[in-house]
C-alpha positions in Angstrom: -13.0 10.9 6.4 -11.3 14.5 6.9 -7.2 14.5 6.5 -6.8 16.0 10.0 -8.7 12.3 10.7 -6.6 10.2 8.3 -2.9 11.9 8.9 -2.7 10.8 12.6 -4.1 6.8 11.6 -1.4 6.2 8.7 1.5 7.3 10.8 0.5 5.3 13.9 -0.7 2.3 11.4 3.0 2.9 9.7 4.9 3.0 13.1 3.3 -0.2 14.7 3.7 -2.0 11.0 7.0 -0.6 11.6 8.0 -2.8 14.9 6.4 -5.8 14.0 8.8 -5.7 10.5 12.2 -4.8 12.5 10.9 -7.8 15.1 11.1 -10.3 12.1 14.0 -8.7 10.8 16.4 -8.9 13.7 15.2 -12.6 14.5 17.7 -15.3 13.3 15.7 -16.2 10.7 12.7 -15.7 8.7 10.5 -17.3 6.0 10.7 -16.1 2.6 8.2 -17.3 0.1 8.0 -16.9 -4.1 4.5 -15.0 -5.4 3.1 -15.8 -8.7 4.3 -13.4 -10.5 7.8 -14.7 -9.1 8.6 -12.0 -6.3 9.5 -12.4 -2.5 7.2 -12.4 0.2 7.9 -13.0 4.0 6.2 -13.4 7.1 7.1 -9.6 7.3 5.4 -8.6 4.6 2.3 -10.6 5.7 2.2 -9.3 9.8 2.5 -5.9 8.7 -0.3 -5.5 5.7 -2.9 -8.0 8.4 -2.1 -5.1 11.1 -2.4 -2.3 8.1 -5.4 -3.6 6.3 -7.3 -4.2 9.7 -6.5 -0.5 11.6 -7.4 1.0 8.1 -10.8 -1.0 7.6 -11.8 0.0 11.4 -11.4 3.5 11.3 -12.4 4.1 7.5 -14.4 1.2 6.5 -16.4 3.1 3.5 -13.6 3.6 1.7 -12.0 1.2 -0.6 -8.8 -0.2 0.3 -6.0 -1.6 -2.2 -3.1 -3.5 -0.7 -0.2 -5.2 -2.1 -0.8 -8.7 -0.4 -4.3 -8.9 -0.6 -4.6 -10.1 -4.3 -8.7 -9.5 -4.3 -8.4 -6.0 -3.3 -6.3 -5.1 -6.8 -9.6 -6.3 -8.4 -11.9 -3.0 -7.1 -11.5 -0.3 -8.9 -12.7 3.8 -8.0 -11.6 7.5 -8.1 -10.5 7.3 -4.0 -9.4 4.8 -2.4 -6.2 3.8 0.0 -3.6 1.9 -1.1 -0.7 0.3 0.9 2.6 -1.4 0.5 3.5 -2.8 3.7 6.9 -3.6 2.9 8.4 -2.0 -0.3 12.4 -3.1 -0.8 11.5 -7.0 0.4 14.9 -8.0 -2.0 16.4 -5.3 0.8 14.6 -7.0 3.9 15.7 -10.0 2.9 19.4 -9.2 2.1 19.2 -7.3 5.5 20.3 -3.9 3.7 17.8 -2.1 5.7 16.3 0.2 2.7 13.1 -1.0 3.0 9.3 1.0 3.9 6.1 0.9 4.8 4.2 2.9 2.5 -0.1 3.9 3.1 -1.6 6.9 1.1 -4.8 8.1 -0.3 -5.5 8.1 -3.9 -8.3 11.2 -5.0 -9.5 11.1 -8.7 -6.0 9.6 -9.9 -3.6 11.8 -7.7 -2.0 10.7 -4.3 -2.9 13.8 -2.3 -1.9 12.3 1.8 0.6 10.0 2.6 3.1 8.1 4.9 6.3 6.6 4.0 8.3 5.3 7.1 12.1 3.2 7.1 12.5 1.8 10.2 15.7 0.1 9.9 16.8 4.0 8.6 14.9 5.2 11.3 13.6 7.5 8.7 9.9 8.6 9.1 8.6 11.2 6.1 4.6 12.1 6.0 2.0 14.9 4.6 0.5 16.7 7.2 -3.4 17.8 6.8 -2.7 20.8 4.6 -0.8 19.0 2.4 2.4 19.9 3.2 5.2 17.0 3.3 7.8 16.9 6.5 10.5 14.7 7.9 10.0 13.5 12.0 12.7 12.8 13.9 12.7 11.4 17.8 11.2 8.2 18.8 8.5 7.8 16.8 5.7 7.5 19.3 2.4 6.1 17.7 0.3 8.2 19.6 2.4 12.0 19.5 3.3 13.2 16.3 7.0 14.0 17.6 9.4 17.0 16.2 8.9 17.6 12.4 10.7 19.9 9.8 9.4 21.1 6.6 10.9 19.4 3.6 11.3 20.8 0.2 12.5 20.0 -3.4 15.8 21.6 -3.9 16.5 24.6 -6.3 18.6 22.3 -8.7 21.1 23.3 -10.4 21.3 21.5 -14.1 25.0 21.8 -14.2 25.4 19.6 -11.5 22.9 17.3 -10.8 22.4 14.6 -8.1 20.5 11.6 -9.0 19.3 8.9 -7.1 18.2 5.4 -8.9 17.4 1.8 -7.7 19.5 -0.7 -5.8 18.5 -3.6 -6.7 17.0 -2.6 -10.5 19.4 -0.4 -12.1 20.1 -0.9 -15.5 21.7 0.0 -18.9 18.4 1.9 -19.5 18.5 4.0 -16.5 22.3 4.7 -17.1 21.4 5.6 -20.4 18.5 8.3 -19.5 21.4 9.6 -16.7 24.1 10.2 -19.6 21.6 12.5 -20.6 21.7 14.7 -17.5 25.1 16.9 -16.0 25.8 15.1 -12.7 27.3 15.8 -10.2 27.2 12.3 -8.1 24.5 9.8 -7.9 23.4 7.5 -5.2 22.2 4.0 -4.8 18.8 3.5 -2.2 16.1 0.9 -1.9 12.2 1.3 -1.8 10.0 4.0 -1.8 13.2 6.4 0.0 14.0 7.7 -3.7 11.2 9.9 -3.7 11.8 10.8 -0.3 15.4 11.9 -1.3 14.3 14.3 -3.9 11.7 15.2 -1.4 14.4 16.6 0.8 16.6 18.5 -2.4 19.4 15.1 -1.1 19.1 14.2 -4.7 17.8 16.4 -7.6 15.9 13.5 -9.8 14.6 9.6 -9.7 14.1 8.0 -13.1 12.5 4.6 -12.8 13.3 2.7 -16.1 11.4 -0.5 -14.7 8.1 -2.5 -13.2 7.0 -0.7 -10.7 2.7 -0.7 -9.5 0.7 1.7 -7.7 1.2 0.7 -4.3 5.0 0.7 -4.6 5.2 4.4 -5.5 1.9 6.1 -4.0 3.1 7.3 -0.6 6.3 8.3 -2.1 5.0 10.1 -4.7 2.1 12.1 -2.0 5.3 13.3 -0.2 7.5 14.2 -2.9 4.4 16.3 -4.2 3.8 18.0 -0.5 7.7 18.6 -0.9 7.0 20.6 -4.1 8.3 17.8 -6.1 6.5 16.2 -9.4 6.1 12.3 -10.8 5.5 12.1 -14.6 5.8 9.6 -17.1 8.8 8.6 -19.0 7.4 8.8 -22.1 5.6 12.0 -22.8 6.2 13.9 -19.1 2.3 13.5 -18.3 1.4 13.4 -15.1 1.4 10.5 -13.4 -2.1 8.6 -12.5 -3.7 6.3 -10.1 -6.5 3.9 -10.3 -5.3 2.1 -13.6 -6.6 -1.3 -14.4 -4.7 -3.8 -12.5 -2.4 -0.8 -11.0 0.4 -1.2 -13.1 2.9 2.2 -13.7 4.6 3.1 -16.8 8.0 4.1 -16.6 8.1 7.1 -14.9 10.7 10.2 -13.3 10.4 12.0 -10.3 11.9 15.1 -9.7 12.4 18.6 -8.3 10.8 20.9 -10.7 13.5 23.3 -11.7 15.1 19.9 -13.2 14.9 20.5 -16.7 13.9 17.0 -18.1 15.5 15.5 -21.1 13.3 13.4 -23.6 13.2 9.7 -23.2 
């Protein structure tokens, strides 16, 4: 697998995931269903990881794939793999708030290095091209054509006036806390992996997530912020953030452009 193979597969795979979410979404209604571990799932959720997991295993089927609704693949464990959320923000889908994405990346000895993060109720499509690099598409999304792209990057923050983005439907006393810390200018609300994606753009300066969050929720997002020239560490002692822990559970963690200068924890 070469990343001039991979990039075109996870943005088709993400567009087609894409449709068959907003199909579900615009019906008139829609099963919703309680995991174990007590969070939604719909038939959404379900159509787009079956169509994921299946055009991933056909054109890469030696490499090890870790998805969100396939409880038996969070068992595997190796230094590369892909991982996938096939609907991050389901509180979002459900609520019909339209912040939801479909996220597929590649994990390389702990880092995501390639990724795709696509919001089709935004109409919002952000991906890492071969090289590495991380750019916005606009247009109609063709599966087949990679359509007309710009180059994102972090912004050049300025720490007297800081924009911050945070969660929608998990902010709390905590975050708000850790923000105090900060000079800010405004701060927004979004859903799903499009936090990262907003630093990744320099239309917010900094993400701190003060909450559960696993692997395959901030992967793809984290591959483009780092294309962007953007950096993911932990809350706790500003390591950088890995991939591939056992049972692919995240720390807290804080995203940002790096000319942020981070306060402790």
């Amino acid at each position: 697998m070469t990343y001039e193979d991979l990039v075109p597969v996870i943005r088709k795979l993400a567009i087609e995931a894409g449709a068959k979410i907003m199909e579900i979404y615009n019906s008139d209604d829609f099963d919703v269903k309680v995991k174990s571990d007590d969070s939604p799932v719909t038939e959404a959720d379900e159509a787009a990881d079956a169509l994921i997991s299946a055009g991933l295993r056909a054109a890469f089927p030696g490499v090890m794939l870790v998805t969100e609704e396939q409880a038996a693949s969070h068992k595997e464990r190796g230094d590369t793999f892909l991982i996938v959320d096939p609907l991050d923000g389901t509180k979002e889908f459900i609520h019909r708030r339209g912040d939801f994405t479909v996220n597929i990346a590649l994990v390389e000895n702990g880092v995501p290095t390639r990724g795709v993060v696509y919001a089709p109720a935004r109409q919002r499509m952000f991906f890492t091209l071969a090289d590495g690099s991380a750019v916005e598409e606009t247009g109609s999304f063709d599966p087949e054509t990679i359509g007309a792209t710009r180059v994102i990057r972090v912004a050049d923050s300025d720490n007297s006036a800081l924009m911050v983005v945070a969660s929608k439907s998990h902010r709390d006393q905590a975050t708000d806390d850790y923000i105090g810390k900060y000079n800010v200018k405004d701060s927004k609300s979004a859903g799903s992996s499009l936090k990262f994606c907003l630093v990744a753009t320099g239309e917010a300066d900094i993400y701190p997530r003060v909450g559960r969050t696993m692997e395959w929720d901030t992967a793809a997002g984290h591959a483009v912020l780092a294309g962007a020239g953007g950096k993911v560490v932990r809350f706790d002692d500003h390591s950088p953030l890995r991939y591939g822990k056992e049972g692919y559970a995240n720390p807290f963690f804080i995203a940002y452009a790096p000319a942020v200068e981070l306060k402790e924890a």
